[in-house]
N, C-alpha and C positions, 0 to 999 in steps of 0.2 A: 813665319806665318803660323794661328793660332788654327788647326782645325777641330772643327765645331763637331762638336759628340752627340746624338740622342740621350738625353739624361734616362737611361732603359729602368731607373729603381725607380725615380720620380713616377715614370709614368704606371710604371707596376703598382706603387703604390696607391696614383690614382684610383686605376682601374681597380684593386680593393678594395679600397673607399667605398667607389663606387657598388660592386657586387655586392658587398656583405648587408649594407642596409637595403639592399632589393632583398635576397636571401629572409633578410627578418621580417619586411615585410608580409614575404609571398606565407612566409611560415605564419605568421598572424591573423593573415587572412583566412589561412585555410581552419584555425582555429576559431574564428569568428563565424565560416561558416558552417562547423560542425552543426548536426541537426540535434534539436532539444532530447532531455531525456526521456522523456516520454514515447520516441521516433524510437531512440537506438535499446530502453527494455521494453519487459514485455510488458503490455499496461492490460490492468483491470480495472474497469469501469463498471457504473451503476447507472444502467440508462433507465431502469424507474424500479421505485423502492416504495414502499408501505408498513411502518412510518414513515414519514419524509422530514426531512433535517430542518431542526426546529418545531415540530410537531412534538405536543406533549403527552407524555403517555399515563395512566395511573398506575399510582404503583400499588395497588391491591388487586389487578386483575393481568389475567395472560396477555400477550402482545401477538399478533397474528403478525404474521413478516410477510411478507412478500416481494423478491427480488429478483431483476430481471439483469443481468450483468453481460458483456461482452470485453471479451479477450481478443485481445490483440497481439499474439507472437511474433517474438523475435528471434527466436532459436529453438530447437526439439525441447517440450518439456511434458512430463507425465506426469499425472500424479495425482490428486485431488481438490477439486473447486470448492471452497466452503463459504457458505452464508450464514454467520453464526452472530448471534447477542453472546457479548461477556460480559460480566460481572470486574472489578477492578477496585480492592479496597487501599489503592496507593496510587494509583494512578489516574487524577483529577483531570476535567474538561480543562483547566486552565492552564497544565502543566503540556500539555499537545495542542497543537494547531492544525486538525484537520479539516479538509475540506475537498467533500468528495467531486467536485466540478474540478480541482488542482490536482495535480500531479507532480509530486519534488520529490527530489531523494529528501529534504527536511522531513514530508509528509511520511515518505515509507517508512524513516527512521521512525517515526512517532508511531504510526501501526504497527510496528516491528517490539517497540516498549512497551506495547496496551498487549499485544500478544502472551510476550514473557511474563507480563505480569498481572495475570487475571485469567480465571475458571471462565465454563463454558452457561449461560442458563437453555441453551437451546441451539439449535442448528440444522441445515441441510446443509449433504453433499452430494458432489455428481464428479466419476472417475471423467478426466480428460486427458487426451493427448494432442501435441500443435508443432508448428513448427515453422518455421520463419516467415512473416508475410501472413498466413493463417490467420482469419477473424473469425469469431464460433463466438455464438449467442446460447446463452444457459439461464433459465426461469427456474429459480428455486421458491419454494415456500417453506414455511415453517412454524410453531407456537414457541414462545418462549416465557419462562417465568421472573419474576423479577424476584431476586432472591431474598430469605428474610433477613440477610445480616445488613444489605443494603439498608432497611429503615430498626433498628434493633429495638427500638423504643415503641415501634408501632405507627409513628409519626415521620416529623421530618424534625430536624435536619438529618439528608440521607448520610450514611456512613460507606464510603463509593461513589462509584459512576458507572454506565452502563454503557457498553458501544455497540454497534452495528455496524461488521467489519465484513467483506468480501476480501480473501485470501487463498492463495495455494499453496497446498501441502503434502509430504508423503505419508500415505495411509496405510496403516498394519492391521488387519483383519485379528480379530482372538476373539474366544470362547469363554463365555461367564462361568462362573459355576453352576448357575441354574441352568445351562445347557443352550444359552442364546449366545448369536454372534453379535460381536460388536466392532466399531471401527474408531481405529484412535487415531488421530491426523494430527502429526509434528509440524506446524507450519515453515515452509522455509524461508530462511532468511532474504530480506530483499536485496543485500547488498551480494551475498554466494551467490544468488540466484538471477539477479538483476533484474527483479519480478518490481512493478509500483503495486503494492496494494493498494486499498483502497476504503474509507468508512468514515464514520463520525459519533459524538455522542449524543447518545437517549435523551431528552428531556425529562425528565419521572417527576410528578407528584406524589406527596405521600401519600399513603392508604387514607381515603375518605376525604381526601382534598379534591375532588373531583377531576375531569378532563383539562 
């Protein structure tokens, strides 16, 4: 007489089969439902600015800025809010895709490039501190110049670009020689810091091209 066995590997086997694509699943989904990046850093936003993007500016006369921004923390950060125009004679509108209504790590990478690679013609700051959850609304103003190396011939075509960047940074107070203080702001990186900056480019006319 044959007595009949539970096949016990078969069924183990099954039952493997079966767990490990649930396992990949449940792991996929929880991936899927990760919250965008914008949720998990800290975002800085421009909830109204003057210029506004796509407004043209001349470039033979100052630029009056005016920007109203709000932070949105995701973890304790200190340090300093800037609202600055740069100057950038290598780093062109069509080499970045900002856009200050979006939010991406592409975008911060690209404020993170305009950064490194271009002077200041103007700026405010305002010291903050935040911490996770924390939403803090900041109104800076400012004049900024359009510099002359931007049109060097007097005219156009410009030599640069110009941007209007809302960023944070750590700021180191020092003493000129003439006996004034001044503040130098190292912006931090977005990716160390897990900060979205935030900005776009100037429009500029050349001198005597009108608005």
């Amino acid at each position: 007489m044959k007595i009949w066995k539970k096949p016990f590997a078969t069924q183990r086997s099954r039952r493997w089969a079966f767990v490990l694509p649930l396992a990949a699943a449940l792991l996929s989904g929880a991936c899927l439902d990760e919250p965008e990046i914008d949720e998990r850093w800290t975002l800085i936003e421009l909830t109204e600015i003057r210029p506004q993007p796509g407004q043209t500016v001349p470039g033979d006369q100052a630029i009056d800025v005016t920007a109203s921004g709000r932070i949105t923390y995701r973890q304790i950060i200190t340090g300093f809010l800037v609202a600055e125009v740069r100057y950038s004679d290598t780093v062109l509108p069509g080499s970045v895709a900002l856009d200050p209504t979006r939010h991406t790590l592409a975008i911060a990478a690209d404020i993170d490039n305009v950064l490194a690679n271009s002077v200041t013609a103007g700026r405010a700051t305002k010291p903050i501190t935040g911490w996770d959850h924390l939403m803090q609304d900041v109104s800076l103003s400012f004049t900024a110049q359009v510099p002359a190396a931007m049109f060097p011939g007097g005219a156009g075509p410009a030599a640069g670009a110009l941007y209007l960047v809302m960023y944070v940074g750590e700021g180191d107070e020092i003493r000129l020689q003439d006996g004034r203080d001044s503040l130098v702001v190292t912006p931090f990186r977005s990716v160390d810091y897990e900060l979205l900056h935030t900005g776009f480019p100037l429009d500029v006319t050349p001198p005597g091209g009108g608005p």
